[in-house]
mmCIF file of the protein (N, C-alpha, C, O) and its ligand, coordinates in Angstrom:
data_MODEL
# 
_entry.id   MODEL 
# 
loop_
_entity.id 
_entity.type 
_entity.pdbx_number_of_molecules 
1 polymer     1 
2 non-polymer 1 
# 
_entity_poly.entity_id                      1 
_entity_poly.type                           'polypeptide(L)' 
_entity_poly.nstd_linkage                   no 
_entity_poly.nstd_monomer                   no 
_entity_poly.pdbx_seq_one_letter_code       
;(UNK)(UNK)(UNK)(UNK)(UNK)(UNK)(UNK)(UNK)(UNK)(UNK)(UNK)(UNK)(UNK)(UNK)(UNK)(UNK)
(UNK)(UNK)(UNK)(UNK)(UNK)(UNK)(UNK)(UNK)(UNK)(UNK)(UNK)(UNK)(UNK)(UNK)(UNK)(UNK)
(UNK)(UNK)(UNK)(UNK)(UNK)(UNK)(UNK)(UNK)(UNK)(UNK)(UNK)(UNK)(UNK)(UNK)(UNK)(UNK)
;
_entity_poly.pdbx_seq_one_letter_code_can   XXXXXXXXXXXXXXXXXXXXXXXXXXXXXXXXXXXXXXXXXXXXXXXX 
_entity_poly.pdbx_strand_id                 A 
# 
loop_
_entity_poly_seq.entity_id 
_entity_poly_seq.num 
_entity_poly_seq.mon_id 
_entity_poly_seq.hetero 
1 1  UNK n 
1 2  UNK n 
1 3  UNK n 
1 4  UNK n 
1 5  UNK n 
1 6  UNK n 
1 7  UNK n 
1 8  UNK n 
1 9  UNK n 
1 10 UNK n 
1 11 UNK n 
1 12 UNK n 
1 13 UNK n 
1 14 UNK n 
1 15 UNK n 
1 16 UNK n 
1 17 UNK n 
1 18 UNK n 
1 19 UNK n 
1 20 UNK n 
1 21 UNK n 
1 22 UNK n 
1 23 UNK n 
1 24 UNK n 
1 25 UNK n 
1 26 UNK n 
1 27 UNK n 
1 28 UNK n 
1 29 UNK n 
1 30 UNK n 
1 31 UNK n 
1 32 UNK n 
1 33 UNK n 
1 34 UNK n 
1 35 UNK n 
1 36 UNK n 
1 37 UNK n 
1 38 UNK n 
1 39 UNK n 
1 40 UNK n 
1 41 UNK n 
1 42 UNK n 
1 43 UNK n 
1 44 UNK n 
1 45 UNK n 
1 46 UNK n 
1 47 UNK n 
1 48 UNK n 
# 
loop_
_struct_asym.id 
_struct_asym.entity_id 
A 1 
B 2 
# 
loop_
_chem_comp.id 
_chem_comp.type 
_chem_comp.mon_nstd_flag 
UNK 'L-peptide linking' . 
ZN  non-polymer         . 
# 
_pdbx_entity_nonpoly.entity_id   2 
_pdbx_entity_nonpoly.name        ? 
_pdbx_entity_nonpoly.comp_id     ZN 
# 
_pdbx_nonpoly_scheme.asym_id         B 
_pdbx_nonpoly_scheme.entity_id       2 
_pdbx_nonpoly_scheme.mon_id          ZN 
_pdbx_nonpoly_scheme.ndb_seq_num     1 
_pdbx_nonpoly_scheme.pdb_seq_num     101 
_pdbx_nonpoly_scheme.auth_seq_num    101 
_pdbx_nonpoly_scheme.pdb_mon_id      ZN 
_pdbx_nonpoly_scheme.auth_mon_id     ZN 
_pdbx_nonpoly_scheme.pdb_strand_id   A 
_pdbx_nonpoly_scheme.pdb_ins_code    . 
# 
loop_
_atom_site.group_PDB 
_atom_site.id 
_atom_site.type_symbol 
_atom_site.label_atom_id 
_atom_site.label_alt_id 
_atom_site.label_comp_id 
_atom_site.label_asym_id 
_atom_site.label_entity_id 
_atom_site.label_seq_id 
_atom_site.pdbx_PDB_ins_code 
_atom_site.Cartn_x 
_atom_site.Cartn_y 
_atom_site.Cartn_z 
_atom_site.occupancy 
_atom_site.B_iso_or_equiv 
_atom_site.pdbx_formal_charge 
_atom_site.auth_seq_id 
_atom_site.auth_comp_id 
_atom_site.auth_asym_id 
_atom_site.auth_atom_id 
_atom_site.pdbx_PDB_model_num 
ATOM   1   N  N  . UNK A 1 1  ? 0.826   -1.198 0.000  1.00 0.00 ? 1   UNK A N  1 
ATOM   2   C  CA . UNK A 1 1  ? 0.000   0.000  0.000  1.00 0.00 ? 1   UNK A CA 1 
ATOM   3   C  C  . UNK A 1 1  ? 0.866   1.256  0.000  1.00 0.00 ? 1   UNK A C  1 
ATOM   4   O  O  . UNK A 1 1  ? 1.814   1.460  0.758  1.00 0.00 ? 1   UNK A O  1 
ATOM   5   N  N  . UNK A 1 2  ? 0.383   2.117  -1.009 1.00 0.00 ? 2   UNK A N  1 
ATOM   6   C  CA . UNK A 1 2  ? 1.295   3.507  -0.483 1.00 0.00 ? 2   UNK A CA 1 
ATOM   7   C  C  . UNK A 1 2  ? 1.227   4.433  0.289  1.00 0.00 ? 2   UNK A C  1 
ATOM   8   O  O  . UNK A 1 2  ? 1.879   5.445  0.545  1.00 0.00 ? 2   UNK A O  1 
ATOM   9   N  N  . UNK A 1 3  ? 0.079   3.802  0.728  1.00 0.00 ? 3   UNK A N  1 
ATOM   10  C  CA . UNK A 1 3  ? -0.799  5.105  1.957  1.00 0.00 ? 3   UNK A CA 1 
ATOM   11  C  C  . UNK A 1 3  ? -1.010  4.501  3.359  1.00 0.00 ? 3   UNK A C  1 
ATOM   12  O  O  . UNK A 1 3  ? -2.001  4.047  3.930  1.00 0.00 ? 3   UNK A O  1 
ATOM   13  N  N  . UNK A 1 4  ? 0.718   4.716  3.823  1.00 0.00 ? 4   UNK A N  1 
ATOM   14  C  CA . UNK A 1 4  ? 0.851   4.627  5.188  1.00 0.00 ? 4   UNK A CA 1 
ATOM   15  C  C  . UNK A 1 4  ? 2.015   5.817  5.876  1.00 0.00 ? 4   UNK A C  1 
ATOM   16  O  O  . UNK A 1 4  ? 3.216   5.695  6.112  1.00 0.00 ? 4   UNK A O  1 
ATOM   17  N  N  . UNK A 1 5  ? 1.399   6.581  5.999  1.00 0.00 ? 5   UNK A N  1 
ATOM   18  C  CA . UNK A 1 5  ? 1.486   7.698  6.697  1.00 0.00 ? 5   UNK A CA 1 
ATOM   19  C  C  . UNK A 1 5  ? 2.670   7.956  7.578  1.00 0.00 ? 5   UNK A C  1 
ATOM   20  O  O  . UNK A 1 5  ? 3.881   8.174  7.524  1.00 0.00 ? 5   UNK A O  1 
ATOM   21  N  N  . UNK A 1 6  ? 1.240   7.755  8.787  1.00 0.00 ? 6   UNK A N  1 
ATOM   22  C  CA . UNK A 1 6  ? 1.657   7.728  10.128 1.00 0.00 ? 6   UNK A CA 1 
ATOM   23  C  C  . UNK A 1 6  ? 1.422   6.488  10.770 1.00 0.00 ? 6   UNK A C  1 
ATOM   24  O  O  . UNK A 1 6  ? 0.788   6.513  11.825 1.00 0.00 ? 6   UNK A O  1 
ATOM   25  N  N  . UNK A 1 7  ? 1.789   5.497  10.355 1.00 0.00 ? 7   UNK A N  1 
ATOM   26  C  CA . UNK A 1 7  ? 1.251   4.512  11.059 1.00 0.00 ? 7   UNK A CA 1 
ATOM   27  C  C  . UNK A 1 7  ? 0.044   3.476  11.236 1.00 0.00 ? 7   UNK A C  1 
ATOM   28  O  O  . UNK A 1 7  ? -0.345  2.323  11.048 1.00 0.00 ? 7   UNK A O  1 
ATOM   29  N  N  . UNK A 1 8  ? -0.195  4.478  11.631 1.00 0.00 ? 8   UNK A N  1 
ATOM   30  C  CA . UNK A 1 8  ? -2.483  4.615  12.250 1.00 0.00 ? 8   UNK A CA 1 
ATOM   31  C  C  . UNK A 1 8  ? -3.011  4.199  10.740 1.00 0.00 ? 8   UNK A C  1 
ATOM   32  O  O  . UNK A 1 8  ? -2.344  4.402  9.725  1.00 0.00 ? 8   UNK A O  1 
ATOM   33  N  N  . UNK A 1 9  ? -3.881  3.790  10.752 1.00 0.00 ? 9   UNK A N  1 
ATOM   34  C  CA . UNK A 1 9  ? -4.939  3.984  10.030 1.00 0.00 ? 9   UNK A CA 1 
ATOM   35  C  C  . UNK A 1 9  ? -5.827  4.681  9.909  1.00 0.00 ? 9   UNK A C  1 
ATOM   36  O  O  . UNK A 1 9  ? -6.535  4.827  8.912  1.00 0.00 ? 9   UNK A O  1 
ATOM   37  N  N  . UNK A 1 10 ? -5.904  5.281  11.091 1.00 0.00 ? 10  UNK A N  1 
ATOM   38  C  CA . UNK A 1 10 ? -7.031  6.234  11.631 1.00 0.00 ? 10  UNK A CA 1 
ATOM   39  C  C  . UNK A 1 10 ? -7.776  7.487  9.932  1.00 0.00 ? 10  UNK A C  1 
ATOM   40  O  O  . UNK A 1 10 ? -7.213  8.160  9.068  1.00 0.00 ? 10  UNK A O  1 
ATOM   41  N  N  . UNK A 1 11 ? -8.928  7.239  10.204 1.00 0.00 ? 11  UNK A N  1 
ATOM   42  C  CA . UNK A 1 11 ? -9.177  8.006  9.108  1.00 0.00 ? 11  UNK A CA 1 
ATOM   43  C  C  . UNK A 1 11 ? -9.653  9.729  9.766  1.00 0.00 ? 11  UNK A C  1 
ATOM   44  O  O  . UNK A 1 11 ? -9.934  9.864  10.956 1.00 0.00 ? 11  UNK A O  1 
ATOM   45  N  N  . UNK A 1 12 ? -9.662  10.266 9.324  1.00 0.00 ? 12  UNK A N  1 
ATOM   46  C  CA . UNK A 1 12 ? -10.425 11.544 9.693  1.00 0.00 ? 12  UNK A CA 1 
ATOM   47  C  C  . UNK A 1 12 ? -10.879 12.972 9.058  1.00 0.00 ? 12  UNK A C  1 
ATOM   48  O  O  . UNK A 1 12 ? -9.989  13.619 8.505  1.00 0.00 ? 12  UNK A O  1 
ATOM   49  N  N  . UNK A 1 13 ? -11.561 13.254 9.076  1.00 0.00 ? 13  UNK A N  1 
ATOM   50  C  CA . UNK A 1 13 ? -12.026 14.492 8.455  1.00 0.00 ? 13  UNK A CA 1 
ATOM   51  C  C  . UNK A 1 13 ? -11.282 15.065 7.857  1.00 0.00 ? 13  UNK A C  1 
ATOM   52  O  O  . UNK A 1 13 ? -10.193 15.343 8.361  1.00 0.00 ? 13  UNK A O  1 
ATOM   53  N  N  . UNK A 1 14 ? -11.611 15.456 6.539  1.00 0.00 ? 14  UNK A N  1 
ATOM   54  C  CA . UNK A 1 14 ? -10.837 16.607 5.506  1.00 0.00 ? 14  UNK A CA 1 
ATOM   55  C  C  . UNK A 1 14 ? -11.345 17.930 6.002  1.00 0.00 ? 14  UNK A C  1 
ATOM   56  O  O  . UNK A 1 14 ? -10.702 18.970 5.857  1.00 0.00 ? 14  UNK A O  1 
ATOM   57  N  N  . UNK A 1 15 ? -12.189 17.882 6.428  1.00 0.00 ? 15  UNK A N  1 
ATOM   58  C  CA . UNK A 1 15 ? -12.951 19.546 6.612  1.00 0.00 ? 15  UNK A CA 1 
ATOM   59  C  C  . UNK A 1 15 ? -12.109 20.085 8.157  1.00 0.00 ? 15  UNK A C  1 
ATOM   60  O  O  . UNK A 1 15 ? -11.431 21.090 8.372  1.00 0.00 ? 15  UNK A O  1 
ATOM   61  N  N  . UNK A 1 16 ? -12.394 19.249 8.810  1.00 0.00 ? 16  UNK A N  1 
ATOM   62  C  CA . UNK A 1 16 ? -11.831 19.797 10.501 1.00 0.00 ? 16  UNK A CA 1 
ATOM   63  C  C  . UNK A 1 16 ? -11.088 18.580 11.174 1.00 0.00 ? 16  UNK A C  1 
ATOM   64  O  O  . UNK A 1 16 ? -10.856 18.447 12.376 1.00 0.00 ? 16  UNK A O  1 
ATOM   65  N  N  . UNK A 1 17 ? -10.793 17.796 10.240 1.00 0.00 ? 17  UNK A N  1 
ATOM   66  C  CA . UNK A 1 17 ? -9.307  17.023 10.974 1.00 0.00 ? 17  UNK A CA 1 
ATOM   67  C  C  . UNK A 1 17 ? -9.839  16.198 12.322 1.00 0.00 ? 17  UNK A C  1 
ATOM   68  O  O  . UNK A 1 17 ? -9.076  15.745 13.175 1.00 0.00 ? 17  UNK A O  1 
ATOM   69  N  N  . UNK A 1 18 ? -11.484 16.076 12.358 1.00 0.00 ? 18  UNK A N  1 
ATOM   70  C  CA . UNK A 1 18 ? -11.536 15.112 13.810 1.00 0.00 ? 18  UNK A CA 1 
ATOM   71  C  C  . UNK A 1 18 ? -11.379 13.586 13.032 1.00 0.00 ? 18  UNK A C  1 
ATOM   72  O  O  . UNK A 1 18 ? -11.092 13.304 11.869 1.00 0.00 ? 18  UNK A O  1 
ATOM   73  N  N  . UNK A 1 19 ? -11.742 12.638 14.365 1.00 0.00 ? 19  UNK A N  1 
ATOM   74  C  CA . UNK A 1 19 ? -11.722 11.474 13.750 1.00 0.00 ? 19  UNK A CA 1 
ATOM   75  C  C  . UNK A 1 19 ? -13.100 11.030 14.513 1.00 0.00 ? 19  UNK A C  1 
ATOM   76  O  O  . UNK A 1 19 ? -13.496 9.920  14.869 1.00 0.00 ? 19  UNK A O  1 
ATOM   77  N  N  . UNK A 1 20 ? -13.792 12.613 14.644 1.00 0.00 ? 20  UNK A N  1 
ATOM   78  C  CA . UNK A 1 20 ? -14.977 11.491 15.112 1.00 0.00 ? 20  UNK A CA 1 
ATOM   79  C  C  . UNK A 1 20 ? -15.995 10.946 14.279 1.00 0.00 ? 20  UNK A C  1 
ATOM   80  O  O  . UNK A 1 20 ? -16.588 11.649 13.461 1.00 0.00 ? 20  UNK A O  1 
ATOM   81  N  N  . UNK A 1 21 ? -16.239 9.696  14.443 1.00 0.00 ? 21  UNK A N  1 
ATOM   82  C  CA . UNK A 1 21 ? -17.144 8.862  13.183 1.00 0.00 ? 21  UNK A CA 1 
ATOM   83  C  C  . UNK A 1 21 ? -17.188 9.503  11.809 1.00 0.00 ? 21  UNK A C  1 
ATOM   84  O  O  . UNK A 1 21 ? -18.143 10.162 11.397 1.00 0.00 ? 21  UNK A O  1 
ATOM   85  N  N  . UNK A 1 22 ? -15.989 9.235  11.083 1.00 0.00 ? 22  UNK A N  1 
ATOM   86  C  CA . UNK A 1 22 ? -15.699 9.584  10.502 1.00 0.00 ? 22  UNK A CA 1 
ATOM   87  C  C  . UNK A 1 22 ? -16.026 8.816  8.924  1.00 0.00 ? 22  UNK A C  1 
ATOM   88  O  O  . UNK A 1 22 ? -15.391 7.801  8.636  1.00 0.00 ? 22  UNK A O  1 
ATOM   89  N  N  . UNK A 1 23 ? -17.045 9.379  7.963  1.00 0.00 ? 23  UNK A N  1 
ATOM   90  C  CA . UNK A 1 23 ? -17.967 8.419  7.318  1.00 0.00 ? 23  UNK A CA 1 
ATOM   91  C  C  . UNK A 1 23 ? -17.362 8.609  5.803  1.00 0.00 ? 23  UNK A C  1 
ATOM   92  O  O  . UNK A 1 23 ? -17.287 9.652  5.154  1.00 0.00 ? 23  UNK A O  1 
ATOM   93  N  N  . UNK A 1 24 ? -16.977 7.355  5.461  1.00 0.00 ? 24  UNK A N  1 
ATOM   94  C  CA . UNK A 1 24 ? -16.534 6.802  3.932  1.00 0.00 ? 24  UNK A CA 1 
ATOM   95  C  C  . UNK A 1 24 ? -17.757 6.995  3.444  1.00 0.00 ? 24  UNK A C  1 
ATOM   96  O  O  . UNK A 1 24 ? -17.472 8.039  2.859  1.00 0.00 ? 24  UNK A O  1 
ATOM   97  N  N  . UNK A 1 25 ? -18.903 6.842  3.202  1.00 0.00 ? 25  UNK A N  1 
ATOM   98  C  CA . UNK A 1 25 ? -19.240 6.593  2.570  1.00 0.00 ? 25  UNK A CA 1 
ATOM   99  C  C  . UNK A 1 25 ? -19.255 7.913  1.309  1.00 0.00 ? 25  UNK A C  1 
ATOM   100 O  O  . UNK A 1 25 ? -18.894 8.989  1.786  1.00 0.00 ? 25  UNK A O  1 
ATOM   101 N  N  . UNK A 1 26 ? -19.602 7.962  -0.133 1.00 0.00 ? 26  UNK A N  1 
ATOM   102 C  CA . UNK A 1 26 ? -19.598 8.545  -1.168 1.00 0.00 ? 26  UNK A CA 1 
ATOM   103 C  C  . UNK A 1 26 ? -18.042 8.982  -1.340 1.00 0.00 ? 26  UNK A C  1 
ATOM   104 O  O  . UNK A 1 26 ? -17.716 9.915  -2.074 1.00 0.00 ? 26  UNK A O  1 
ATOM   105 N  N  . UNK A 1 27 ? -17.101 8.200  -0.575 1.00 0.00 ? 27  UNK A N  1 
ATOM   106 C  CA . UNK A 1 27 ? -15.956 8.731  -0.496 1.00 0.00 ? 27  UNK A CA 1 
ATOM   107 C  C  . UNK A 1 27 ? -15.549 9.776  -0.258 1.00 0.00 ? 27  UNK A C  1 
ATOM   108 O  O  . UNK A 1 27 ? -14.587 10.391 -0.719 1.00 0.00 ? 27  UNK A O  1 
ATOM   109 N  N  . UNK A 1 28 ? -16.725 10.176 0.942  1.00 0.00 ? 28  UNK A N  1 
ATOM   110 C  CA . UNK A 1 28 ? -16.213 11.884 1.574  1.00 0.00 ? 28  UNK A CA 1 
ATOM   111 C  C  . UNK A 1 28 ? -15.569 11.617 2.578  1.00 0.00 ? 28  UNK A C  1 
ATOM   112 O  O  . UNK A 1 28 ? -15.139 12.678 3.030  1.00 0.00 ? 28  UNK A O  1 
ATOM   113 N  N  . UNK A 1 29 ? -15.295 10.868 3.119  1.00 0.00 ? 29  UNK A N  1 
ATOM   114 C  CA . UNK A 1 29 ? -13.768 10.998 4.359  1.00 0.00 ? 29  UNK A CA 1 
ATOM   115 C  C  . UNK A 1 29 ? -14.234 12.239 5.584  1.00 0.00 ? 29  UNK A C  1 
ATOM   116 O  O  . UNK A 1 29 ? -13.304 12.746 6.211  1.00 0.00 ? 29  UNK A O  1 
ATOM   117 N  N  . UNK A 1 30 ? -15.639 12.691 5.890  1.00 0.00 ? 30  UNK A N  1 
ATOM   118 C  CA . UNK A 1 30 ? -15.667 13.547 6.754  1.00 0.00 ? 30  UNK A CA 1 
ATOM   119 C  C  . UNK A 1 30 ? -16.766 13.188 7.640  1.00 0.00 ? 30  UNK A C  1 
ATOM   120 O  O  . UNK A 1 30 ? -17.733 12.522 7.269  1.00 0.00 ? 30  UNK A O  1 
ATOM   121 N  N  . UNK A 1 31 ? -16.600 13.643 8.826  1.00 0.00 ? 31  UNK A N  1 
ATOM   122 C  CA . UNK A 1 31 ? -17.079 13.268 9.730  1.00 0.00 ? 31  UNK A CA 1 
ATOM   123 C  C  . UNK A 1 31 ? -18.690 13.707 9.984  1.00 0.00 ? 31  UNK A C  1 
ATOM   124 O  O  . UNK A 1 31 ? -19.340 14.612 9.462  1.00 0.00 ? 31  UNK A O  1 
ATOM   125 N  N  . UNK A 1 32 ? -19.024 12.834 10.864 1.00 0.00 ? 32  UNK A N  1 
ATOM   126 C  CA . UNK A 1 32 ? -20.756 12.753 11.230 1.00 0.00 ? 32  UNK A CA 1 
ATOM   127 C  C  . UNK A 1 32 ? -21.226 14.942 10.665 1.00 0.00 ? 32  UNK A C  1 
ATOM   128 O  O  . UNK A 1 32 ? -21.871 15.378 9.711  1.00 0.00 ? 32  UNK A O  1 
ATOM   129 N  N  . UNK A 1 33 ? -20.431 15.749 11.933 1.00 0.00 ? 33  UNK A N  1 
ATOM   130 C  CA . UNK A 1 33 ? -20.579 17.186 11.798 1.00 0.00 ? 33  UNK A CA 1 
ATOM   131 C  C  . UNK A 1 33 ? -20.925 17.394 10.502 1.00 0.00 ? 33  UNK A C  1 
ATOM   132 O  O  . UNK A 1 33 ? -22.113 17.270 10.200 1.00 0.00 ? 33  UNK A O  1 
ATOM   133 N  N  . UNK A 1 34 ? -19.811 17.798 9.352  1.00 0.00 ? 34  UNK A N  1 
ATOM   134 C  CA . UNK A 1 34 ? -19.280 17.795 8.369  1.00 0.00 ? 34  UNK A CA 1 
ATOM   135 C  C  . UNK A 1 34 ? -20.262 17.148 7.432  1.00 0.00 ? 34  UNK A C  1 
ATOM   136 O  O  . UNK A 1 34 ? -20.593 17.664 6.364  1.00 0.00 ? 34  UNK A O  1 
ATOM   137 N  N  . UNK A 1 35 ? -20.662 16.131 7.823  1.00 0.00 ? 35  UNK A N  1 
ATOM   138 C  CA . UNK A 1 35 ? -21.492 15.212 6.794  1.00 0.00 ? 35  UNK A CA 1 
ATOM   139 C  C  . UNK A 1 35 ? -23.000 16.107 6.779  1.00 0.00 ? 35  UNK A C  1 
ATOM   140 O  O  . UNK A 1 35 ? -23.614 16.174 5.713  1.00 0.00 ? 35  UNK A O  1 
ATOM   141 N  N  . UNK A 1 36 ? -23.357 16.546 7.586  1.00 0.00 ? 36  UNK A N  1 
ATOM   142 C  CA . UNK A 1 36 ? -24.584 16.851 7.999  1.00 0.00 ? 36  UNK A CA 1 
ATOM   143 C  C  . UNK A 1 36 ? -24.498 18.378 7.200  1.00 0.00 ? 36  UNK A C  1 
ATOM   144 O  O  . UNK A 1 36 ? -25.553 19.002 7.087  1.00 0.00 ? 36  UNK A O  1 
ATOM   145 N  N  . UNK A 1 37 ? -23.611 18.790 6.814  1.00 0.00 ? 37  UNK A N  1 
ATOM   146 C  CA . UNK A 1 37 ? -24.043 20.310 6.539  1.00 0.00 ? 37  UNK A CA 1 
ATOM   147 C  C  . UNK A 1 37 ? -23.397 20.080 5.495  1.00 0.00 ? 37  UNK A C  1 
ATOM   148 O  O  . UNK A 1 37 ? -23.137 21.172 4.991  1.00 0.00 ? 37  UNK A O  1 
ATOM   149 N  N  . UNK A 1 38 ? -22.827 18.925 4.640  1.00 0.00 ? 38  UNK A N  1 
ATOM   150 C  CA . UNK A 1 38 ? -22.307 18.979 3.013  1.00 0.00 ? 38  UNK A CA 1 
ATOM   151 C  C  . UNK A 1 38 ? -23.721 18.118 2.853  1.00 0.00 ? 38  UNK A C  1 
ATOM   152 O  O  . UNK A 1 38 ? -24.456 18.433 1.918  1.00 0.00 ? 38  UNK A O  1 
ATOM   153 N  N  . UNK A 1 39 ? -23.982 17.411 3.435  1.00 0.00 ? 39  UNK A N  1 
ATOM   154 C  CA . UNK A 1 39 ? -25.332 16.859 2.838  1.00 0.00 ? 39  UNK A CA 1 
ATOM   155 C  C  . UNK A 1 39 ? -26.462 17.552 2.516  1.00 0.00 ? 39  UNK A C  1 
ATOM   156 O  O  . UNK A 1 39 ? -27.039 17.227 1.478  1.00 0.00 ? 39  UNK A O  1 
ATOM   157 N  N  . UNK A 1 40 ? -26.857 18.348 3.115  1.00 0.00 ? 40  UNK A N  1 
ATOM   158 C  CA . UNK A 1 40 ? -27.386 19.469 2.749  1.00 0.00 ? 40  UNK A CA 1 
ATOM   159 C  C  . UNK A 1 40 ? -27.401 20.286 1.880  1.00 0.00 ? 40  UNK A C  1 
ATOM   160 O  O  . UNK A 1 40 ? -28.314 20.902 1.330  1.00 0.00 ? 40  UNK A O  1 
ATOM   161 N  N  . UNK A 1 41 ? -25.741 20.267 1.707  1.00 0.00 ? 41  UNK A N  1 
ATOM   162 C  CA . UNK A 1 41 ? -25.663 21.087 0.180  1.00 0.00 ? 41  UNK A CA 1 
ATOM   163 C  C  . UNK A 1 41 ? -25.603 20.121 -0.795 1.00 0.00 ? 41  UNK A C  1 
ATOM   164 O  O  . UNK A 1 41 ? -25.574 20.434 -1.986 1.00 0.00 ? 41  UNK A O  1 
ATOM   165 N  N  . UNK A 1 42 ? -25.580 18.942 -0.406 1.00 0.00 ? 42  UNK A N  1 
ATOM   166 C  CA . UNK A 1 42 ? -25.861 18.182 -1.771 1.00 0.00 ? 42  UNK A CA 1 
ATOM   167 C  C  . UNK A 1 42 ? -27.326 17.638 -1.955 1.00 0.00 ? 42  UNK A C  1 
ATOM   168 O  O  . UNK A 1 42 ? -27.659 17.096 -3.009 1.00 0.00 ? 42  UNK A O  1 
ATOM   169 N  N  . UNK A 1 43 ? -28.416 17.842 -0.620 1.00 0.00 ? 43  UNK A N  1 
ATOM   170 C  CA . UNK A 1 43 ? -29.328 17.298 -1.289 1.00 0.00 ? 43  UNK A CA 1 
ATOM   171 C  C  . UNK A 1 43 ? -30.197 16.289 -0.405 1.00 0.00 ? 43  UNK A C  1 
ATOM   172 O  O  . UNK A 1 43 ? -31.388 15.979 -0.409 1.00 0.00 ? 43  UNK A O  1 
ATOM   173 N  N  . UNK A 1 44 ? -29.007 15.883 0.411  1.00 0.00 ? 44  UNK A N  1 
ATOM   174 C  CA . UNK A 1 44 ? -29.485 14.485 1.175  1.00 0.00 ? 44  UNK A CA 1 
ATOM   175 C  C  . UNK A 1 44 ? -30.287 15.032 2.871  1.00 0.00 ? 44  UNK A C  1 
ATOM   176 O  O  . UNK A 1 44 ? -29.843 15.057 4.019  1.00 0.00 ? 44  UNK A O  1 
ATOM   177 N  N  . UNK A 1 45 ? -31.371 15.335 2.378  1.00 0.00 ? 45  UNK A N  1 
ATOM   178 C  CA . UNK A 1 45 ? -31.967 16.164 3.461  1.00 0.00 ? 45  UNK A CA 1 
ATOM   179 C  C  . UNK A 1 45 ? -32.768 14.556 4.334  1.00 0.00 ? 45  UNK A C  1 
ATOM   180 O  O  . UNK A 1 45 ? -33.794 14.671 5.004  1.00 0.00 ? 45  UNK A O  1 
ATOM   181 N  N  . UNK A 1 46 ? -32.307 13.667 4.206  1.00 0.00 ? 46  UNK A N  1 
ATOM   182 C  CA . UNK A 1 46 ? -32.817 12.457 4.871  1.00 0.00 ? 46  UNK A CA 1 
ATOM   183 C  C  . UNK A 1 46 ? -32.059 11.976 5.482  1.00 0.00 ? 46  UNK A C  1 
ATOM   184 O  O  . UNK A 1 46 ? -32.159 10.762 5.657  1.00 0.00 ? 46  UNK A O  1 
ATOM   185 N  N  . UNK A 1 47 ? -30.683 12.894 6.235  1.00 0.00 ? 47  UNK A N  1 
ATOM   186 C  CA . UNK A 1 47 ? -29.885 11.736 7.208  1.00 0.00 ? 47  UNK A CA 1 
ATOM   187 C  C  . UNK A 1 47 ? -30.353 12.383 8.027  1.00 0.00 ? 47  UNK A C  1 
ATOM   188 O  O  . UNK A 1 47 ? -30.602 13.571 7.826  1.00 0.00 ? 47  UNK A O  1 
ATOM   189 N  N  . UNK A 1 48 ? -30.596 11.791 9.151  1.00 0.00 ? 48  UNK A N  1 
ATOM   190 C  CA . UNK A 1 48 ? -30.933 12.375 10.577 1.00 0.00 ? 48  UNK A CA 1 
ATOM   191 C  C  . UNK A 1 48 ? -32.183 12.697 10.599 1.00 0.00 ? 48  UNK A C  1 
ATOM   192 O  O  . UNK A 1 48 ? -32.679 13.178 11.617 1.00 0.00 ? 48  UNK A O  1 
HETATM 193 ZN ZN . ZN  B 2 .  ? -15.574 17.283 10.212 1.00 0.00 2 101 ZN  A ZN 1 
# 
């Protein structure tokens, strides 16, 4: 693999760098927060 960093695996947010629940899916790499207010701008007014 070429994508070993630091070690960790740890994934975490592109927007604010947490790692809290931090959601692959659509291959956005950003967390629960983050997810909730790009989803919005994309549309997905059905999480939560
Ligand atoms: Zn975030």
């Amino acid at each position: 693999m070429a994508n070993r960093k630091h070690g960790k695996a740890t994934k975490k947010c592109r927007l604010c760098a947490s790692h809290d629940r931090v959601i692959r899916k659509y291959n956005l790499y950003i967390c629960g927060r983050c997810f909730r207010e790009v989803a919005i701008n994309l549309g997905f007014k059905k999480y939560n």
